[in-house]
Every structure is written in structure tokens, then in C-alpha cells.
mmJSON file of the N, C-alpha and C atoms, coordinates in Angstrom:
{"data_MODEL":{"atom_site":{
"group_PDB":["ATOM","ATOM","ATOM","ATOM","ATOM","ATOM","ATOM","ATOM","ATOM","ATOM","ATOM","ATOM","ATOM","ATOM","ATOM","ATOM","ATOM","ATOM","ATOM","ATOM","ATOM","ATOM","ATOM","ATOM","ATOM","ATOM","ATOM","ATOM","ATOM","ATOM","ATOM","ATOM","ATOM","ATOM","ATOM","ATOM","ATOM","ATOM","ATOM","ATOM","ATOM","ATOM","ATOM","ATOM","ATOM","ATOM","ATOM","ATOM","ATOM","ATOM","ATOM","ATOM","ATOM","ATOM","ATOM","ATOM","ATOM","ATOM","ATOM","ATOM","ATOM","ATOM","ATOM","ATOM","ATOM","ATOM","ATOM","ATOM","ATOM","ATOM","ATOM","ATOM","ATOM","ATOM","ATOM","ATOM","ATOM","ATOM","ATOM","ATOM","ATOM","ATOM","ATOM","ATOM","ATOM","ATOM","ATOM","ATOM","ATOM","ATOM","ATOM","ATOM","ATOM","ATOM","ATOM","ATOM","ATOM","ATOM","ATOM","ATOM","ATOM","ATOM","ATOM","ATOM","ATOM","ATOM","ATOM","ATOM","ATOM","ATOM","ATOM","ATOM","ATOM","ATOM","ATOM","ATOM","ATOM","ATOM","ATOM","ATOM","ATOM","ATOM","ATOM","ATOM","ATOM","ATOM","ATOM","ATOM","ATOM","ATOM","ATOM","ATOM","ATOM","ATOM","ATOM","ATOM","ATOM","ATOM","ATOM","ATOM","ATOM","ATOM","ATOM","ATOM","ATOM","ATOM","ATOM","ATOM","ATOM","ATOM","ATOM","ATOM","ATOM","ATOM","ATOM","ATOM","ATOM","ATOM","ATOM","ATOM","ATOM","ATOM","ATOM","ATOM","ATOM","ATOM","ATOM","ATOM","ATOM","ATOM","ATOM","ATOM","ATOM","ATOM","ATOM","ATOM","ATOM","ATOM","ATOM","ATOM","ATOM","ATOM","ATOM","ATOM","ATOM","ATOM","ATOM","ATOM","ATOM","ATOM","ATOM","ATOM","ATOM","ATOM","ATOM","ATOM","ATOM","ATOM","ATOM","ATOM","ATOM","ATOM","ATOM","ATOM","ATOM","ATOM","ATOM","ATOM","ATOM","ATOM"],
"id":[1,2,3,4,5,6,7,8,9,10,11,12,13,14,15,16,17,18,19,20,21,22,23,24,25,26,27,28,29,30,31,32,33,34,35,36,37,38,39,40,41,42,43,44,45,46,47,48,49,50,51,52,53,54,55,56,57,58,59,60,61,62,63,64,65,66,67,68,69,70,71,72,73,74,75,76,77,78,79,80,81,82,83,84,85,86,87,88,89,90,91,92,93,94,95,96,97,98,99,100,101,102,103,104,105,106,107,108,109,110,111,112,113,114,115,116,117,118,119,120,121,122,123,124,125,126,127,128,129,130,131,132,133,134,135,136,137,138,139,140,141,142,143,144,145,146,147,148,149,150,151,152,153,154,155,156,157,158,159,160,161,162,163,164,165,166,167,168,169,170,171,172,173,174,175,176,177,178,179,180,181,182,183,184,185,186,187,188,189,190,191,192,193,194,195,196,197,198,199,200,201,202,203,204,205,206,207,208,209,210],
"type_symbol":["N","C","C","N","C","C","N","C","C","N","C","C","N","C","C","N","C","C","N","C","C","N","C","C","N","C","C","N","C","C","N","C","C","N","C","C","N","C","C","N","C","C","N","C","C","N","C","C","N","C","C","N","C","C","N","C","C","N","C","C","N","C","C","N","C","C","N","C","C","N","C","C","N","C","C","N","C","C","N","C","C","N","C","C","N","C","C","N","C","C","N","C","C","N","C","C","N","C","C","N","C","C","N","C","C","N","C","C","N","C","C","N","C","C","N","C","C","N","C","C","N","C","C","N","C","C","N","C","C","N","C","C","N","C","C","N","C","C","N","C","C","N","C","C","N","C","C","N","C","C","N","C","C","N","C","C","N","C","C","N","C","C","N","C","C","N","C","C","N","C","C","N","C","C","N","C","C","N","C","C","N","C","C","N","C","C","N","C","C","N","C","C","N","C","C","N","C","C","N","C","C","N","C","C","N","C","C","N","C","C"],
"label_atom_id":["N","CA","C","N","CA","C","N","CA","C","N","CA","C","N","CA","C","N","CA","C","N","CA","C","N","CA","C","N","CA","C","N","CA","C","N","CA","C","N","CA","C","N","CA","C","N","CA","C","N","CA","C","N","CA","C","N","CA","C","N","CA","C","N","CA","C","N","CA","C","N","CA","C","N","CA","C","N","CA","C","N","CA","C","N","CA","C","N","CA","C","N","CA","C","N","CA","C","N","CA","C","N","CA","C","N","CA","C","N","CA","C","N","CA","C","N","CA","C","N","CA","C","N","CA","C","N","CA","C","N","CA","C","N","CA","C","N","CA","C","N","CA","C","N","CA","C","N","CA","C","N","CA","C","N","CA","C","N","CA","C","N","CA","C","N","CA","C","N","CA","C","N","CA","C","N","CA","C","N","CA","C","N","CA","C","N","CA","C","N","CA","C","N","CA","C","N","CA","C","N","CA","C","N","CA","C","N","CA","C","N","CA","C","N","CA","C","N","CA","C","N","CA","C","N","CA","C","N","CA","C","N","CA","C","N","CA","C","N","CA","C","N","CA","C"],
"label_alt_id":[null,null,null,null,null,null,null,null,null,null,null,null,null,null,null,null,null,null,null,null,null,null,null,null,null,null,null,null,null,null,null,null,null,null,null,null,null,null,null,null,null,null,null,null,null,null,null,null,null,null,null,null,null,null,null,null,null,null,null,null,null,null,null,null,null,null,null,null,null,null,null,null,null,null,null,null,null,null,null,null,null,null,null,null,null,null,null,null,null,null,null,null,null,null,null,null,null,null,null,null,null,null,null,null,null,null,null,null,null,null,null,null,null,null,null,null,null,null,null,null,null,null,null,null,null,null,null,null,null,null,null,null,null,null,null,null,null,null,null,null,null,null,null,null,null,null,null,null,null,null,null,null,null,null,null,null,null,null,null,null,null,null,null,null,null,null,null,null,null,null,null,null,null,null,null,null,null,null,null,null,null,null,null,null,null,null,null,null,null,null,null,null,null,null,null,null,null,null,null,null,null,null,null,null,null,null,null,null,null,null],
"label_comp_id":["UNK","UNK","UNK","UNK","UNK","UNK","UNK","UNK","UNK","UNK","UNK","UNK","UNK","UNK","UNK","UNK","UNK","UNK","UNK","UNK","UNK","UNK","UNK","UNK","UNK","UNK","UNK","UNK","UNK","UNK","UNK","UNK","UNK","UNK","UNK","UNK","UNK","UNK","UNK","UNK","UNK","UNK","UNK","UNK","UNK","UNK","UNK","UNK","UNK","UNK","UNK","UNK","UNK","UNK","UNK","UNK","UNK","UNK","UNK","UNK","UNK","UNK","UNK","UNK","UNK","UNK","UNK","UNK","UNK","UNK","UNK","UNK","UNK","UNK","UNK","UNK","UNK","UNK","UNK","UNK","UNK","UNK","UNK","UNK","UNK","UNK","UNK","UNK","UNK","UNK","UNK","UNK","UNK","UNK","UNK","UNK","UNK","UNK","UNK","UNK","UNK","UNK","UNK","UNK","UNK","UNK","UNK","UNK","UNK","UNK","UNK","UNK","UNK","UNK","UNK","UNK","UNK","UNK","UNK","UNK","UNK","UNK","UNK","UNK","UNK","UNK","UNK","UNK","UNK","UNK","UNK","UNK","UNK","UNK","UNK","UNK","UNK","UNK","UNK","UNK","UNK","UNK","UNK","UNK","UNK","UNK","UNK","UNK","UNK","UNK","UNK","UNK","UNK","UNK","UNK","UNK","UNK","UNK","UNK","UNK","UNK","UNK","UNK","UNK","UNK","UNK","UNK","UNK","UNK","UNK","UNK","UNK","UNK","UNK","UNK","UNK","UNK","UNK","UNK","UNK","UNK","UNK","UNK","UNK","UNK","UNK","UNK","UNK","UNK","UNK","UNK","UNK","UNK","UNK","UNK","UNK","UNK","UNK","UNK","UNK","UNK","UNK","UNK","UNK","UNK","UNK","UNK","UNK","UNK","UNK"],
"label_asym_id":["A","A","A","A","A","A","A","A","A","A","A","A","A","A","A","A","A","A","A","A","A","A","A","A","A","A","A","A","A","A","A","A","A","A","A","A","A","A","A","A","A","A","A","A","A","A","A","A","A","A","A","A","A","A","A","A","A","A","A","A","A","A","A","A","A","A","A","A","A","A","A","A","A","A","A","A","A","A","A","A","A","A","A","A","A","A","A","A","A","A","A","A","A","A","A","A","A","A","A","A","A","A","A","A","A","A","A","A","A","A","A","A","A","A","A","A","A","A","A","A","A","A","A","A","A","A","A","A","A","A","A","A","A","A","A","A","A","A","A","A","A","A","A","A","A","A","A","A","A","A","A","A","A","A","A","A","A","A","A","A","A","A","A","A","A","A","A","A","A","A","A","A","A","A","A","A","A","A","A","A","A","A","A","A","A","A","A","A","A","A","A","A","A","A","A","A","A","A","A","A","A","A","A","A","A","A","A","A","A","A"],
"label_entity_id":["1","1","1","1","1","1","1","1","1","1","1","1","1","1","1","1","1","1","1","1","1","1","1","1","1","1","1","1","1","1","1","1","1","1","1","1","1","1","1","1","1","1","1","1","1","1","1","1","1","1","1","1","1","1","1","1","1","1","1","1","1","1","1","1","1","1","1","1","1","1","1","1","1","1","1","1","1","1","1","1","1","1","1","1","1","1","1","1","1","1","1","1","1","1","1","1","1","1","1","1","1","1","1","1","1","1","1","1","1","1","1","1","1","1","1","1","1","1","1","1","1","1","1","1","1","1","1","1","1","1","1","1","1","1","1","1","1","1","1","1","1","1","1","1","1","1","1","1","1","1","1","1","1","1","1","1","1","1","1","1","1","1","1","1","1","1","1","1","1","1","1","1","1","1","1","1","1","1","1","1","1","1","1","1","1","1","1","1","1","1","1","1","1","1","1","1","1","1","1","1","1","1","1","1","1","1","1","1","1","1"],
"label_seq_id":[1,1,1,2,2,2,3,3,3,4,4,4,5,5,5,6,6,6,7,7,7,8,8,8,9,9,9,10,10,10,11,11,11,12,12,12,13,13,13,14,14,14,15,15,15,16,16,16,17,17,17,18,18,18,19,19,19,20,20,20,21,21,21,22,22,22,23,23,23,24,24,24,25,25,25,26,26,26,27,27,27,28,28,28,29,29,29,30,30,30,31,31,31,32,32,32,33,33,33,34,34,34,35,35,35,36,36,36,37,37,37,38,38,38,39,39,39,40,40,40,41,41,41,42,42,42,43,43,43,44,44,44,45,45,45,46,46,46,47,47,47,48,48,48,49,49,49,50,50,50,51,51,51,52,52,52,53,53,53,54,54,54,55,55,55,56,56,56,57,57,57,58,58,58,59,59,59,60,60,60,61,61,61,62,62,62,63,63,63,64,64,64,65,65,65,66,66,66,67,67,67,68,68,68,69,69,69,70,70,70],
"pdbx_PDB_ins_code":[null,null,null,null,null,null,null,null,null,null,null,null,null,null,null,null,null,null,null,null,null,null,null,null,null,null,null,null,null,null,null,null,null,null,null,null,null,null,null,null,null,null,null,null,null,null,null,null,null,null,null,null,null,null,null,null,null,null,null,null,null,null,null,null,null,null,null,null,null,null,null,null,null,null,null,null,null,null,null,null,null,null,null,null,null,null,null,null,null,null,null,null,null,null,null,null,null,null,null,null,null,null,null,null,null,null,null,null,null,null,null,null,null,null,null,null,null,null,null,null,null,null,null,null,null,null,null,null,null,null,null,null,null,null,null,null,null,null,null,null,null,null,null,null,null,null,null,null,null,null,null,null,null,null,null,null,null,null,null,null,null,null,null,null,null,null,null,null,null,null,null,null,null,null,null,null,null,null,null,null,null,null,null,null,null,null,null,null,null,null,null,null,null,null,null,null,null,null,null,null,null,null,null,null,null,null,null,null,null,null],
"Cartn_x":[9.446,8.552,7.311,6.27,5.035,4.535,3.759,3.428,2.904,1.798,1.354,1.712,2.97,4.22,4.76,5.102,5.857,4.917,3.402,2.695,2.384,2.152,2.549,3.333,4.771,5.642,5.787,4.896,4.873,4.242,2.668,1.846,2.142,2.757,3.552,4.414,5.192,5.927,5.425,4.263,3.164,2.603,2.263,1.315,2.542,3.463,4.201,4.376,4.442,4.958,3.465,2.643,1.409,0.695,0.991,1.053,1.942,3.234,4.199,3.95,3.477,3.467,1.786,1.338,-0.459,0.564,-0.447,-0.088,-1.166,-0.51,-1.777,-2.069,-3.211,-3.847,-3.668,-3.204,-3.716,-2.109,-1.371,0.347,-0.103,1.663,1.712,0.977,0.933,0.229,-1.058,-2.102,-3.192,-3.326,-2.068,-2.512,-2.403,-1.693,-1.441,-2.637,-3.683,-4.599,-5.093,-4.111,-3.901,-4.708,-5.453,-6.822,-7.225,-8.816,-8.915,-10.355,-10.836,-12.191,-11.743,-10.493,-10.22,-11.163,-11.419,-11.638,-11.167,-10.335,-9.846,-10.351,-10.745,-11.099,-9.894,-9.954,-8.579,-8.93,-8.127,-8.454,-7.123,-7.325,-6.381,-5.548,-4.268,-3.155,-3.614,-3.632,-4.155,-5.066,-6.281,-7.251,-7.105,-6.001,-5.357,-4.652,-3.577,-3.119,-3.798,-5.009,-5.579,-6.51,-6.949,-7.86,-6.575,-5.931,-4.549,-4.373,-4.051,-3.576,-4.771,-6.268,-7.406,-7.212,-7.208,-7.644,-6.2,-4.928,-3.672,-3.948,-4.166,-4.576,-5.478,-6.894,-7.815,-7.148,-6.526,-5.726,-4.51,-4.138,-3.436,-3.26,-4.54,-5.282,-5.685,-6.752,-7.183,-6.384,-4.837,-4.139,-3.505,-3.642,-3.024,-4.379,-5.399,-6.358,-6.18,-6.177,-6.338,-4.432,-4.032,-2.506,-2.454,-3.415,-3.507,-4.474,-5.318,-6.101,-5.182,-4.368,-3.764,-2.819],
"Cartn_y":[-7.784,-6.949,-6.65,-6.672,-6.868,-5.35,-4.724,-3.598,-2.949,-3.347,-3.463,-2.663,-3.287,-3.076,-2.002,-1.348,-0.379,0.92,0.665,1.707,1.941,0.756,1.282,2.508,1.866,2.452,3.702,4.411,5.561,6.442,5.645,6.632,6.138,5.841,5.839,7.079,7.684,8.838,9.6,9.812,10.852,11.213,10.171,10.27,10.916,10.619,11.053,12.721,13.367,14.52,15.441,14.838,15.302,15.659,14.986,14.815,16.054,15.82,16.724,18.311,18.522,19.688,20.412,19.944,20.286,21.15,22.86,23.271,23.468,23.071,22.956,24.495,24.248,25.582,26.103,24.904,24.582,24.815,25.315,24.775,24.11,23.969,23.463,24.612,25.697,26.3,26.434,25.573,25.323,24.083,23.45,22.003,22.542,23.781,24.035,25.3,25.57,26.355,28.005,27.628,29.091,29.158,30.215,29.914,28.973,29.05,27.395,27.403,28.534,28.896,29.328,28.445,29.04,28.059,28.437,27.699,28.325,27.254,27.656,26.884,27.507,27.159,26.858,25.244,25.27,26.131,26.946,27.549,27.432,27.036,27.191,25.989,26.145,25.135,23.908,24.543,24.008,23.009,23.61,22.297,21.548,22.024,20.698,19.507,20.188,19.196,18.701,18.782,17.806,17.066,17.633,16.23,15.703,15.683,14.975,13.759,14.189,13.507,12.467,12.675,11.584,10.898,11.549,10.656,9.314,10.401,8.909,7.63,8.501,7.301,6.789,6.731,5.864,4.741,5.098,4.568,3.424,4.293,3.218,2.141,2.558,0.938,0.405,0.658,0.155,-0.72,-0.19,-1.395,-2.09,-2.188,-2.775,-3.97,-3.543,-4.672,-5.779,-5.44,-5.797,-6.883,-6.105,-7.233,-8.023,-8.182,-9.254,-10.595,-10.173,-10.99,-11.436,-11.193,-11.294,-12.451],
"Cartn_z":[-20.598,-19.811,-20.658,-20.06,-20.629,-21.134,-22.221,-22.371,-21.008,-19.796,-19.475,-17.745,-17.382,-16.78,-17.436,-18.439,-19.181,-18.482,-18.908,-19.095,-17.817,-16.698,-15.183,-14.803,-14.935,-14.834,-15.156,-16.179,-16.706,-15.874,-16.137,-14.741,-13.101,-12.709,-11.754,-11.193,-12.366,-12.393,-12.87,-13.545,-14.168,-12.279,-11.708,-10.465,-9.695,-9.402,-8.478,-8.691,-10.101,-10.073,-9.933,-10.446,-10.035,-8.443,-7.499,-6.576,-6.148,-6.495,-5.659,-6.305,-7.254,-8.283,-7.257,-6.585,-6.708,-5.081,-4.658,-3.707,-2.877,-1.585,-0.31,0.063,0.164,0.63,2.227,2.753,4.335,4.517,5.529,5.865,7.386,7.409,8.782,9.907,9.845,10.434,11.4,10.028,10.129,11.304,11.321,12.508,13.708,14.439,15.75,15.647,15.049,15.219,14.324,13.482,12.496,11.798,10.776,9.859,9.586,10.517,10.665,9.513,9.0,8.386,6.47,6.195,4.773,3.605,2.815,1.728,0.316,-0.522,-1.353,-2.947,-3.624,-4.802,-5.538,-6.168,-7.535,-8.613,-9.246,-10.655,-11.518,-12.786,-13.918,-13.671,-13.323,-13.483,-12.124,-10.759,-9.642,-10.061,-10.782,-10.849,-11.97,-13.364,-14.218,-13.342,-12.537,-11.924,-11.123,-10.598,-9.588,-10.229,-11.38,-12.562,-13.443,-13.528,-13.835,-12.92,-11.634,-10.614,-10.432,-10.586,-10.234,-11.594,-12.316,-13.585,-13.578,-13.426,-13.79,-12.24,-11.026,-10.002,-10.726,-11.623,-11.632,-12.548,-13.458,-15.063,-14.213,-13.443,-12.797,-11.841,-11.218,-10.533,-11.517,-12.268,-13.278,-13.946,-14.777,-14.839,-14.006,-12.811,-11.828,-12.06,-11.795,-11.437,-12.655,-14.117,-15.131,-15.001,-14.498,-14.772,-13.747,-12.516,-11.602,-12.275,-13.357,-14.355,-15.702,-16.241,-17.497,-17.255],
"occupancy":[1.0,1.0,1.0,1.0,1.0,1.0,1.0,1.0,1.0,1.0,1.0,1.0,1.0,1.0,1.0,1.0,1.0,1.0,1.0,1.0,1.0,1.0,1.0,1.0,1.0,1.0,1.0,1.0,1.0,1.0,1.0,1.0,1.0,1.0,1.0,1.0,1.0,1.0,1.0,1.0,1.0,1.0,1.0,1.0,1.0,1.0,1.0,1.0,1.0,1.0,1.0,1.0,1.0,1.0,1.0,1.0,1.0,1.0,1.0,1.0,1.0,1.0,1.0,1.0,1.0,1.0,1.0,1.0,1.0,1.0,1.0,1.0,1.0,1.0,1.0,1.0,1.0,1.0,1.0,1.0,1.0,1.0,1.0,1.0,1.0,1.0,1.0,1.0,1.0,1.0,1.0,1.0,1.0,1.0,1.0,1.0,1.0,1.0,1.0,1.0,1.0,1.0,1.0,1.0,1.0,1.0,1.0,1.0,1.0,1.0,1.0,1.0,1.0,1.0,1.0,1.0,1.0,1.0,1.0,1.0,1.0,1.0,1.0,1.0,1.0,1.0,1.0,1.0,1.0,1.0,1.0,1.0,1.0,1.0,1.0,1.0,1.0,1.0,1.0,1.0,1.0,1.0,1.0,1.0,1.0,1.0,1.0,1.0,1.0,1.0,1.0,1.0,1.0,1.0,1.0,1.0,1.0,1.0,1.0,1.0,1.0,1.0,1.0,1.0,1.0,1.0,1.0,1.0,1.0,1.0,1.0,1.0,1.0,1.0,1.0,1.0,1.0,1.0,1.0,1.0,1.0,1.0,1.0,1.0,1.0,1.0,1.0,1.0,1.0,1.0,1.0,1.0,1.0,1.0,1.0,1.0,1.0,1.0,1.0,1.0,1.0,1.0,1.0,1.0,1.0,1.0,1.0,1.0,1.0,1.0],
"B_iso_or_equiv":[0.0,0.0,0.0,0.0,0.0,0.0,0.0,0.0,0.0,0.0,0.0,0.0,0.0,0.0,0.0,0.0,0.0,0.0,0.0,0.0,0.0,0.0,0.0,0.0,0.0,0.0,0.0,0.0,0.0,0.0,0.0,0.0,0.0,0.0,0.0,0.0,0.0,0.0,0.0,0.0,0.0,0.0,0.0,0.0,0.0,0.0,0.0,0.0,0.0,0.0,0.0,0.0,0.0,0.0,0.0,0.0,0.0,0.0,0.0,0.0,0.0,0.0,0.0,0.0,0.0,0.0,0.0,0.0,0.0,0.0,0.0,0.0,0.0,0.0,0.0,0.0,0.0,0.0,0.0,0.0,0.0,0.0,0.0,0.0,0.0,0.0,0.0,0.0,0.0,0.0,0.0,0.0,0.0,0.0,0.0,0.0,0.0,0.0,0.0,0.0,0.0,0.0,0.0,0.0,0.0,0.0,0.0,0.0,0.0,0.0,0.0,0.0,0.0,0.0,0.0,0.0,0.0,0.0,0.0,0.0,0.0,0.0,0.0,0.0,0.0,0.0,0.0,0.0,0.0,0.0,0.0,0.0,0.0,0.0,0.0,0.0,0.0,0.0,0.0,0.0,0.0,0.0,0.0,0.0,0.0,0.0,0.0,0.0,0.0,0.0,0.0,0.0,0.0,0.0,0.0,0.0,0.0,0.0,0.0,0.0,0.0,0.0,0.0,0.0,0.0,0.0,0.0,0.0,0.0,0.0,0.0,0.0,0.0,0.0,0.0,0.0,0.0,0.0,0.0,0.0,0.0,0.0,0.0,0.0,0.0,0.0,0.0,0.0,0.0,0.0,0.0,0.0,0.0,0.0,0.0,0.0,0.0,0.0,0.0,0.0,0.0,0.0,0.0,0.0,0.0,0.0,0.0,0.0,0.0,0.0],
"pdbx_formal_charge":[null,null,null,null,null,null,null,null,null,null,null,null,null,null,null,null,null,null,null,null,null,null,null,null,null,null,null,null,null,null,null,null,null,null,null,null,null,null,null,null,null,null,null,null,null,null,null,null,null,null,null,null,null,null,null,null,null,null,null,null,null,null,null,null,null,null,null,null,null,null,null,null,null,null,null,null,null,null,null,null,null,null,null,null,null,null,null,null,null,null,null,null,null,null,null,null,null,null,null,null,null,null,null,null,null,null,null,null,null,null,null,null,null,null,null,null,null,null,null,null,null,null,null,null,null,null,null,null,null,null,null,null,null,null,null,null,null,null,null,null,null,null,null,null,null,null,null,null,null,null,null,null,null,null,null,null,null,null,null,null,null,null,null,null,null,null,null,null,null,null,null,null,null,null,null,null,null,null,null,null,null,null,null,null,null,null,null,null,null,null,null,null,null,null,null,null,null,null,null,null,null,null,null,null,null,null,null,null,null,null],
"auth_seq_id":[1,1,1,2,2,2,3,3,3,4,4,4,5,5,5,6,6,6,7,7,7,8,8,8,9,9,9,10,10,10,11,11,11,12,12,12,13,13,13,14,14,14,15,15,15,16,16,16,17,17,17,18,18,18,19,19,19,20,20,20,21,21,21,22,22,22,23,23,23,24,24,24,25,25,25,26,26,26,27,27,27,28,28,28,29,29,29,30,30,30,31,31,31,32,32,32,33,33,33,34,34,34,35,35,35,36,36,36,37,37,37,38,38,38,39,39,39,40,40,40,41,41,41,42,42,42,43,43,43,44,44,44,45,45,45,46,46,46,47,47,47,48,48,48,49,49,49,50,50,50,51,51,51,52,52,52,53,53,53,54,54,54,55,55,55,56,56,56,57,57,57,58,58,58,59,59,59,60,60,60,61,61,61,62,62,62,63,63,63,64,64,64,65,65,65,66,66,66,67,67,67,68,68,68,69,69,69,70,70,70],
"auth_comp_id":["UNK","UNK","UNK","UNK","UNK","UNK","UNK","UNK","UNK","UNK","UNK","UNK","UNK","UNK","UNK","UNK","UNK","UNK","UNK","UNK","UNK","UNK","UNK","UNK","UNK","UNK","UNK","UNK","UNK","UNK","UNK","UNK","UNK","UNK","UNK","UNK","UNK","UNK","UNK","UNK","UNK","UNK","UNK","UNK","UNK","UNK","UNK","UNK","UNK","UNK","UNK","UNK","UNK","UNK","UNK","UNK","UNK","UNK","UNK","UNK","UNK","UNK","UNK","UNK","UNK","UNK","UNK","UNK","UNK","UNK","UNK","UNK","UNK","UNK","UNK","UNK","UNK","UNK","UNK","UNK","UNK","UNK","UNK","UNK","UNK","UNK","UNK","UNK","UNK","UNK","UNK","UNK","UNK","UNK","UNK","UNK","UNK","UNK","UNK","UNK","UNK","UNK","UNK","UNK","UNK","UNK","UNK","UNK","UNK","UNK","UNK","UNK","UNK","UNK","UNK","UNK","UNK","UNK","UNK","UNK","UNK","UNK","UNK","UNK","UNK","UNK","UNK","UNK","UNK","UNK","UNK","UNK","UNK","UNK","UNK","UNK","UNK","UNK","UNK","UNK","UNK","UNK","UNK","UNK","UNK","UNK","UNK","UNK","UNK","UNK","UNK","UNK","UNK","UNK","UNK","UNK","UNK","UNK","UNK","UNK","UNK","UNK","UNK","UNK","UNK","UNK","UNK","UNK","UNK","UNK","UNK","UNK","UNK","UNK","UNK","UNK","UNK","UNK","UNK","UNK","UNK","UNK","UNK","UNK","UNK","UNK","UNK","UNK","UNK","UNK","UNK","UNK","UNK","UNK","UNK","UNK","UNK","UNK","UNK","UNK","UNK","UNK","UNK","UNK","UNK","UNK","UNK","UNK","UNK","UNK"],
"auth_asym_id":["A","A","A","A","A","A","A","A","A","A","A","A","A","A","A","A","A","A","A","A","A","A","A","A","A","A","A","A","A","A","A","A","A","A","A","A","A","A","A","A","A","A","A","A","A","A","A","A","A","A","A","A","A","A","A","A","A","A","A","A","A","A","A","A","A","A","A","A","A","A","A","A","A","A","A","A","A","A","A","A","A","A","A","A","A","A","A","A","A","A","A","A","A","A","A","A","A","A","A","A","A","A","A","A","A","A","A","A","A","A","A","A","A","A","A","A","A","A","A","A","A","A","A","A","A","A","A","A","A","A","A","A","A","A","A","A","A","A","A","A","A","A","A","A","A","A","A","A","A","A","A","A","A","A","A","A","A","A","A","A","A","A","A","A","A","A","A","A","A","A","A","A","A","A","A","A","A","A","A","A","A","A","A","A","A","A","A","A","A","A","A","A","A","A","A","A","A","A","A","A","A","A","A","A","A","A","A","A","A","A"],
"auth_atom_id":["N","CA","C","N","CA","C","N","CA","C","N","CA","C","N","CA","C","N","CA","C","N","CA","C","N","CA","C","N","CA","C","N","CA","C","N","CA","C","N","CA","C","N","CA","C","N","CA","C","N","CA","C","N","CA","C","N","CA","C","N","CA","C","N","CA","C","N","CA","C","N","CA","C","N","CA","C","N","CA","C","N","CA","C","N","CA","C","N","CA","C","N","CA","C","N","CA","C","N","CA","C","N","CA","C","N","CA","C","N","CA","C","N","CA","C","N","CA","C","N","CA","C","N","CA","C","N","CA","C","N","CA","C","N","CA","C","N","CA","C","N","CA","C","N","CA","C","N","CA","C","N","CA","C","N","CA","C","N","CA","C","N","CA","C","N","CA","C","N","CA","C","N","CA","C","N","CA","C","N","CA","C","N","CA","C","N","CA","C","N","CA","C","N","CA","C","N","CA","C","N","CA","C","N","CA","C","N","CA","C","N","CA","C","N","CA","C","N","CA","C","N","CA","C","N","CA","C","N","CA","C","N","CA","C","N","CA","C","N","CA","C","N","CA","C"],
"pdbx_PDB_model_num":[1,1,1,1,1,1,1,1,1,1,1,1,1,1,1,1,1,1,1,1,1,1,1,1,1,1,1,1,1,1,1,1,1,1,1,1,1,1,1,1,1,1,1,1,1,1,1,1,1,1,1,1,1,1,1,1,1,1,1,1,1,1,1,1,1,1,1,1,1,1,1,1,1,1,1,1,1,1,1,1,1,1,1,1,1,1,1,1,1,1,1,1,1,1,1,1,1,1,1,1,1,1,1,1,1,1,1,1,1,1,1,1,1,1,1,1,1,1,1,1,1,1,1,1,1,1,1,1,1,1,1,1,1,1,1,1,1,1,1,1,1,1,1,1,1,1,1,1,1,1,1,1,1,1,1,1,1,1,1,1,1,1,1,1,1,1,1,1,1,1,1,1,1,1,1,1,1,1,1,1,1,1,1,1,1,1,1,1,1,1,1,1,1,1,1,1,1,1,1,1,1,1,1,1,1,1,1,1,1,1]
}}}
């Protein structure tokens, strides 16, 4: 298995918990008509994990693209 593949695999499960860890501002609520005028600013942990979460998606296309070339 190639380094390459390893380090996928890593941010793969870096992305996944990132993803599941980040909390919506909006609930189910909001789709059948409930505060429809909120806006919520990320602060502190909220907006680590969501520049976490862009940065490992970019790292990890990135090597995706690079191991369709190798």
C-alpha cells in the first residue's frame, strides 16, 4: 500500500469526524417554517472545526487528484 493511500485513509476519518462534530445552527424545525431570519456566527471550537473540516476536504482531493497521476 502506497504512502499515499495510507495518508488518504487518514484524512478520510479526520473528514468524517469533522463533519459529524460541527453543530447546525438551523434544525429540522427550520424546514417546515420555524426561525426562518437566524444568523449564526462560528466562534471558538465551531469555527476550528469548520476550518479543519475545509482545509482536510481540500488535502484530500488534492491527494486524490495527485494519486490518479502517480
Amino acid at each position: 500500500m502506497s504512502i499515499i493511500v495510507f495518508v488518504q485513509a487518514i484524512l478520510a476519518v479526520l473528514l468524517v469526524f469533522t463533519v459529524l462534530l460541527q453543530h447546525r445552527a438551523t434544525g429540522l424545525s427550520a424546514t417546515f417554517g420555524g426561525n426562518d431570519s437566524s444568523y449564526v456566527q462560528r466562534r471558538g471550537a465551531e469555527l476550528f472545526l469548520f476550518q479543519a473540516g475545509v482545509v482536510t476536504s481540500v488535502l484530500f482531493f488534492a491527494l486524490t487528484v495527485v494519486d490518479w497521476y502517480i
